[in-house]
N, C-alpha and C positions, 0 to 999 in steps of 0.2 A: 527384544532389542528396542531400546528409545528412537523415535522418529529423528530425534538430533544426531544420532550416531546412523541412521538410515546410510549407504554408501549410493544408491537410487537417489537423496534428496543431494545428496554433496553431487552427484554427477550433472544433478539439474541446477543447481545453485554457480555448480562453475561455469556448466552453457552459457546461463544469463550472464554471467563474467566475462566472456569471450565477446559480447556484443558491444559494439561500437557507438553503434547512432539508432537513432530513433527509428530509421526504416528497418536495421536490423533487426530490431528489438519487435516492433509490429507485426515484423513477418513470420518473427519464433513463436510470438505470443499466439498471433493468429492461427498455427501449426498446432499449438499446445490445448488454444481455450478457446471456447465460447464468445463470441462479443460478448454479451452478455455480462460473461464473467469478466471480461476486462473492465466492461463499463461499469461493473459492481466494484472492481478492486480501484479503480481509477477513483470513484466515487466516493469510497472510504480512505484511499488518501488525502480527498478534496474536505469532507469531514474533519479528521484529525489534524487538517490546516487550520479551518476556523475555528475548533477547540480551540487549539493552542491559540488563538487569536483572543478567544472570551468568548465568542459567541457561544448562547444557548441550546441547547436541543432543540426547542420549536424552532428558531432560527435555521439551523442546521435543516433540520425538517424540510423547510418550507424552501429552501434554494436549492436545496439535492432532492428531494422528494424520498429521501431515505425513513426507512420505518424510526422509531425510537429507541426502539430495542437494538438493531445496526448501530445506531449513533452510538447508543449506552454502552455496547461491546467496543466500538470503534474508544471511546473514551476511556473503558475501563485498562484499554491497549494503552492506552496513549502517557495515561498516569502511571499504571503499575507493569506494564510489561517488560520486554527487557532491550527497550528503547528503540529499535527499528525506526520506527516511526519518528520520532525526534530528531534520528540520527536522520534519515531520508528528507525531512524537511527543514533543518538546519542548513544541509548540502545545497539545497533549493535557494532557500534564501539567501547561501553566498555566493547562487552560480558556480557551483564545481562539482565536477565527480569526485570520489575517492582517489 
């Protein structure tokens, strides 16, 4: 079975759906993950924001403290994936949810 037809990811994916605000959303993540992990995923959208901006790898490096290789994957996301990321920070930039 492909992890996209997983019915485990779709059941998780609409959780996130069901959440309203920011404290919702905190308190699921904080139930679900690691800080860690949040501040790693928070970090790699903060990444793929200055990609999309121009900046550098070592740039990116040097203000996230992120490896190269994260950035390089965060990028190779950002160019060839299938847009998440674009999509999430387009929404950002005009102030709106879906």
């Amino acid at each position: 079975m492909s992890w996209k037809n997983d019915p485990d990811l779709a059941q998780f994916f609409d959780a996130i759906m069901t959440l309203d605000t920011q404290t919702e959303c905190l308190r699921f993540f904080e139930d679900v993950c690691t800080i860690k992990e949040l501040t790693d995923m928070a970090k790699r959208l903060e990444a793929a924001r200055m990609l999309k901006t121009g900046m550098n790898y070592s740039e990116v490096a040097e203000k996230t403290g992120m490896s190269t290789a994260t950035i390089s994957r965060v990028n190779k996301c950002l160019k060839y994936g299938d847009g998440g990321y674009a999509t999430a920070l387009d929404r950002l930039e005009k102030g709106r949810k879906p």
